[in-house]
Every structure is written in C-alpha cells, then in structure tokens.
N, C-alpha and C positions, 0 to 999 in steps of 0.2 A: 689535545686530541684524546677522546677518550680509545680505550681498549676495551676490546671484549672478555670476560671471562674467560682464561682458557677453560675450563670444565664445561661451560657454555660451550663454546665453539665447540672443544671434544664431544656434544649430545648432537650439537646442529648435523655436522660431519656423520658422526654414526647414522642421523636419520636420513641423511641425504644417500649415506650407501648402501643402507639397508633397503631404499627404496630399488637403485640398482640391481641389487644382486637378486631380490627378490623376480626382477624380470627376466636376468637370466636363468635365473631358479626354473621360471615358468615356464623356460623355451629347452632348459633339459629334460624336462619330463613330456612336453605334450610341443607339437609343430601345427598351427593354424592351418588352415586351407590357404591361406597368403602364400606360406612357403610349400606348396604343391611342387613348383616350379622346381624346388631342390633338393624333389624324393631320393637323383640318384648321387645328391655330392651332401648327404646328411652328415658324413663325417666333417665338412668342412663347417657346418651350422653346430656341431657338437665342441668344435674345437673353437670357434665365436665362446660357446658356453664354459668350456672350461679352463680358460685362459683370460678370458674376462672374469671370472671368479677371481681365480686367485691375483688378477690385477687387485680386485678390488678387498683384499687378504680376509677371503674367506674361502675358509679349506671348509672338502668335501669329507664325510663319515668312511671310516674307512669299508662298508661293506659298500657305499656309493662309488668310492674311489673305484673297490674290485671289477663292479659289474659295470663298469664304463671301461675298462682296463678287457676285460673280458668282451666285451661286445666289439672291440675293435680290434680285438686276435682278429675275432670271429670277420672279419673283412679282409682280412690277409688271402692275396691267392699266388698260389703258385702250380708251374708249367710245369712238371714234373719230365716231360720230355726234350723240353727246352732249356731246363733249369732256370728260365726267369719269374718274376714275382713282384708284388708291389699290393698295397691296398686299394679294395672298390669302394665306391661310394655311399653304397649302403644296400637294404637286406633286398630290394625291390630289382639287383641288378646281376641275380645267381647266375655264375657262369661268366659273367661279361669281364673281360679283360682290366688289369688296375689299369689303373689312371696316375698318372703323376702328381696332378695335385692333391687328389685326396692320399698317395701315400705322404705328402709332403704335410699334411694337417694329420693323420692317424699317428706318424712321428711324434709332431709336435705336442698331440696331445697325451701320446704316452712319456715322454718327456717331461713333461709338465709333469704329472703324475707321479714320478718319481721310480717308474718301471725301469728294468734293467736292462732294455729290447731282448734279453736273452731268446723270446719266443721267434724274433722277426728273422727270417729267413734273410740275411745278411748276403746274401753272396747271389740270391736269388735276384734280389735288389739292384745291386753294383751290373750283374747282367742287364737286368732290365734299363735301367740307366745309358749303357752302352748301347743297346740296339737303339734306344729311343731317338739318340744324336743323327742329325740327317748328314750328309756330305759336307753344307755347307756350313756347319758347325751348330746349326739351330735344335731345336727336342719338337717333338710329337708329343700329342698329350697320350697316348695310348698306342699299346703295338700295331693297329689296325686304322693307325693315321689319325685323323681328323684334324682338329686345331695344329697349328706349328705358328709358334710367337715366342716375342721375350718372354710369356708367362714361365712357360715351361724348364728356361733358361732357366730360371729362378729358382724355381720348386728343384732340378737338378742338382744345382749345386746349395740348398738348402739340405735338402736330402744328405747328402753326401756329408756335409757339417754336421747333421745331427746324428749320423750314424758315428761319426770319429767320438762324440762324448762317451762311448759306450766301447770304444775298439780301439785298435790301437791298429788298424789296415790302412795301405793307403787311400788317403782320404776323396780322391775324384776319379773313377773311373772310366772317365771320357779324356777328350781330347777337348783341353783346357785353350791350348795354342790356336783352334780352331773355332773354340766359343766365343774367344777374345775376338778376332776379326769378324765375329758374326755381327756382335755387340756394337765394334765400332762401325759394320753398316747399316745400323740401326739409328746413329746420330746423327741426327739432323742438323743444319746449317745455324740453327738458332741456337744450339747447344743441349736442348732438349732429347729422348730418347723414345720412338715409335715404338709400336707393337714389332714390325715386322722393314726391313732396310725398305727407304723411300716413302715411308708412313707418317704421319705427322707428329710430331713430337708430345709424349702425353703424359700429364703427372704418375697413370702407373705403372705403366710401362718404361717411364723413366727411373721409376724405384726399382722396377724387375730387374733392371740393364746394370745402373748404378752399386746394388746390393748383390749382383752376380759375378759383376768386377772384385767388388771389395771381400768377398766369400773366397774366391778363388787367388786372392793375394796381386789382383793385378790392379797397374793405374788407371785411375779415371781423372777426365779431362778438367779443367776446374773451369771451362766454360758453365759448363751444368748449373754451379753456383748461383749464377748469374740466372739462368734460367729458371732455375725452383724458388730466387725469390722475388723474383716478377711475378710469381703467380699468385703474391697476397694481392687483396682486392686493396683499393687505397681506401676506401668508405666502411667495407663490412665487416673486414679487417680476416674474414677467412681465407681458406687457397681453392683459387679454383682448377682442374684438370688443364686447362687449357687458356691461351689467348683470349679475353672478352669475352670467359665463361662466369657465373656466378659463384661465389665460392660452396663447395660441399664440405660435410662434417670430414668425413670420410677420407680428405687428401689431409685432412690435419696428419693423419698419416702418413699417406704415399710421397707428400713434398717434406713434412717435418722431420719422418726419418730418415728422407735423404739426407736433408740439410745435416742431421745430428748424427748419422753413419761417418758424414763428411768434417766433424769436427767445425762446422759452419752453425750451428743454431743459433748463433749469436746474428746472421746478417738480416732476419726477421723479427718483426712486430711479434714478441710471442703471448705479450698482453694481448694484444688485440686478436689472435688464434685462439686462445683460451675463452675469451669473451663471445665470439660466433658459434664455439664451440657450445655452451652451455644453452645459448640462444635457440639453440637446437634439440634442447630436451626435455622430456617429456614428466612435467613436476609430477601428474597422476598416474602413470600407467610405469616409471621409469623407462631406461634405455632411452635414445636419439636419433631422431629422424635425419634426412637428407640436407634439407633446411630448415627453415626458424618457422616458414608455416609448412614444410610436410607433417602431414599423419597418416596412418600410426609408426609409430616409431618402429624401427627393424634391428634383426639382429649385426648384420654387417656395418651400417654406423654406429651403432650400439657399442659395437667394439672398437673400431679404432677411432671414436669418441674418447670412452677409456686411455685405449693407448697414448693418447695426447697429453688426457688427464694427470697418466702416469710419470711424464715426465713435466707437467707444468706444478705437482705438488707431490715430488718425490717421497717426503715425509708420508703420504697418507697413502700409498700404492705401493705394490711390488711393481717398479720400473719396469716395461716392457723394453727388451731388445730392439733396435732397430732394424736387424739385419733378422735376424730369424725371425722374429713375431710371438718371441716367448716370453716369459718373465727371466731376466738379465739375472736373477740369483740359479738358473739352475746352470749356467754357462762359464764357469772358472776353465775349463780347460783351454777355451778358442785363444785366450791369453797365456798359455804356457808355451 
C-alpha cells in the first residue's frame, strides 16, 4: 500500500485549513444579513470566531487580538446599586441587562485570548450568578427572567470555572446541592437529559445537564452512556439530537463531548462521526452546514464541526475542551 508524502499531505492539510480559517476570518470582520437574528448575542458569534481560530492554530495579530479584548470590556455591565454585573450581547442592546450566556462566551473568549480578566468585575459576577438561581435550583438567562432551562445551568457553572483560572475565590457561588436536584429532575427515564424537568430528553441539553454535573464535581448517572450512543445514526454514521432524528454536524459535539467529558469515546463509531462530519462541508465557501445538502454553511456548525475535528486529528488542532468549549491548552489548573 502506497503512502502519501508526508510534505504532501502537510500542503494538502494547510490548504484544507486555510480554507477554514479564511471563513471565520470573514465572519470576524463583517456578519451577513443571515445572522440579523443574532445582533443581540454577537458576542456569542465572535466567540464561534475566536475559538475556532485557534482550534484551527491560527493566532490572531496582536493589535487584533487588543481590539477584540477591548470591544468585549466594552459589553461588560454593571449594577452599580445592586453591585451585580455580567456581559450584553452586543452594541445594539445599551442598557439592557447581561445575559448569562453571552457572559459565559465574552469569558471564554477573553480566556482564549490570553487576558488576565483583571478588568471583569469579579464579584459583580459571583452576585449576578446568585440572584440568577431560582428556588428550585434552575438559572434565568437574565435578572428580568425570561428563558429558565439546563442552558443556563451550564453557562453558571461554566462561568464560575473560568473565573477560578484567573482567582483563587471560592469557585461556585450558588447553591450547588440545589442545582444537582434540579439536574437529576431533568433526566428522563430513557437516561437522556431535557431542557427543563419532564422535557424530553435532548442531545444538548443533555451536554448542559452532563457537563454541569461534571463542572461542579458531582456524579452522573452512567445510564446517559447508553443514551448518547444510541444517538449515532446506524447508516450516516452522524449523531442525531433525538430518537429517529437525522444526524446534525453540530451534536458531533453536544453527544461527542459528552461521551468524551465521560471518559466514554470509545463506545462510538468515531470513523463514521468524522466521515458525516466532513460530508457536511463546504470545499468552496469553507465552514459546515447542518447536513451534507444544507447551504450555506453557518457559523454555529462551523464550529463544533471544528470541535469534533479537533479531537478526531489531535495532531493538526489545538484540542478543544469538552467541558468549557475552549481550547484544552489554556486549562492546566481545573487539573491541580
């Protein structure tokens, strides 16, 4: 059997991710009328951009790095009479209350970054956090209610992880005891994890649930196992969200990092993930659509495409985390 050149293969590989990076290149500078829909969570599409970069190890110019670092001070708000705080979505939403996910990706992507949060109002935060928790141990996306799901779950104790790389505070400032019974009303009978207790069991709200247990030091059930790898398709060989759904790019992450949070990636086809995975991308525009015939390809598969990527050809990526969503090199502490 012959081989390829390796220097071959090293030019193949550079063009294959120059084509990448070139898209997200093109989604940190300008946002189509596509993504209207996510004028007010831009920081969440910024953190797609900067984090899929450096999956794919291409670092940004240091005066790039600055005014991305900068621009997401600039979304920092705080309650001055309240003393809570957290980051907005972006510039289109002056005044309006942070949101927990978008501080959960403004972290992440000054993290990535290699910032020192010294600016983020730390303690502004850990309040926010706390008011957010409802009685029954669940989060709110924002002080002024609306959404309440695992999402929130997640981004909470996400938060609170990526604040401790930088501090030395106690690391959760809610009521952990309280989250955990939230979580286990959230599992469903088939082993799976809903948005919200008596919800149907959903690949990612199963990762919210999963990676909110394992964040906060607590067990999870190893039915789950069972449950995220039922969800590879037996023919397309992707994962789909659900029971006698079609597989999406996009759960290569919400099942695969479960599985691999879980010390489990071995109980899946990960050839045949990788193979859907690619089936889904886009050779001329790069980035990765939903499936093999969506177009045009988006920033949210785009990246946990990537992510997948990352750990099916470790050599060629900076690994992403499973549990945070960041690249795994800037994370030595959660291990000490």
């Amino acid at each position: 059997r012959r081989t390829m050149d390796p220097k071959r293969e090293e030019a193949l590989f550079d063009r294959w991710r120059r084509r990448h990076v070139r898209f997200f290149r093109l989604h940190l500078e300008t946002l189509s009328h596509h993504y209207l829909s996510l004028d007010t969570s831009r920081v969440t599409a910024l953190y797609f951009c900067i984090v899929g970069l450096e999956a794919l190890r291409e670092a940004l110019s240091a005066g790039e790095r600055q005014r991305v670092i900068d621009w997401v001070y600039g979304m920092q708000v705080v309650d001055e009479a309240t003393g809570r705080g957290g980051f907005r979505g972006g510039t289109s939403v002056e005044g309006v209350a942070p949101h927990i996910a978008m501080t959960y990706t403004a972290l992440a992507i000054l993290v990535s970054l290699g910032d020192d949060l010294s600016r983020v109002r730390k303690d502004a935060v850990a309040k926010e956090l706390k008011a957010l928790q409802r009685p029954d141990g669940s989060f709110t996306a924002a002080a002024d209610g609306g959404e309440q799901d695992a999402r929130f779950a997640y981004c909470a104790c996400a938060i609170s992880r990526l604040l401790l790389l930088r501090t030395t505070r106690e690391p959760f400032p809610f009521d952990v005891d309280e989250l955990e019974k939230h979580i286990d009303a959230c599992r469903g009978h088939d082993g799976g994890y809903g948005l919200t207790p008596h919800s149907e069991s959903h690949g990612g709200s199963t990762f919210c649930c999963v990676a909110a247990l394992l964040l906060t030091d607590r067990p999870v059930d190893d039915a789950v196992l069972d449950w995220c790898a039922l969800r590879q398709h037996a023919t397309k060989g992707g994962f789909g969200g659900r029971p006698n759904k079609d597989p999406d790019s996009c759960y290569a992450f919400w099942i695969g990092a479960s599985l691999r949070a879980l010390g489990a990636a071995d109980v899946i086809d990960a050839c045949a993930v990788t193979a859907f995975v690619f089936s889904c991308e886009s050779k001329i525009l790069g980035g990765f659509a939903k499936y093999p015939t969506e177009a045009p390809p988006d920033l949210l598969h785009s990246f946990y495409s990537i992510c997948w990527l990352s750990w099916a050809y470790p050599g060629n990526f900076h690994a992403i985390d499973p549990l945070l969503g960041i690249c795994a090199r800037h994370l030595p502490s959660l291990s000490d």
